[in-house]
Phi, psi and omega in degrees: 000122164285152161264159208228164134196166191250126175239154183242143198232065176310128206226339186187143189108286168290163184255183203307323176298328204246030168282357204282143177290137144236176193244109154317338204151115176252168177217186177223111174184170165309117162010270152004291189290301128023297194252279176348265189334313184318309199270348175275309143303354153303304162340288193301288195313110219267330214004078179053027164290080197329312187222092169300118182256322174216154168220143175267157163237098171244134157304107212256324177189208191262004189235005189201141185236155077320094174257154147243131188236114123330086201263207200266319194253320189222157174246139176259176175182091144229166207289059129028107167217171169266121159234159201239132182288135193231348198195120172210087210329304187314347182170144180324155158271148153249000000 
């Protein structure tokens, strides 16, 4: 079983302050499980959009999403990706 997390990336749209990538949702899981969460979270994710009036979802790949959210006042546009822990000093991988 891998560990996991999900980062939302802003790409278009936010301003300079609010550009830092964040983690959506970490998980313990399968590939699998992994990528469900991703697409759920692509579903989900709001970024501090008050009133979502639309949101696009494109498939960049089975590890990456490009939403677009539409709110009341503005459009947003980030990058969704999956990431897999490959290394952690505090302790082995197995």
């Amino acid at each position: 079983m891998s560990r996991w997390i999900v980062l939302a990336i802003p790409v278009d749209g936010v301003s300079e302050v609010k550009r830092d990538a964040q983690i959506v949702t970490e998980l313990d899981g399968s590939t699998e499980e992994a990528e469900t969460a991703l697409l759920a979270a692509a579903r989900a994710y709001e970024h501090n959009v008050g009133k979502v009036r639309r949101r696009e979802i494109y498939q960049c790949s089975n590890r990456s999403y490009f939403i677009r959210i539409h709110g009341r006042m503005a459009t947003y546009g980030l990058m969704l990706q999956l990431a897999e822990l490959i290394d952690d000093s505090a302790q082995p991988i197995t």
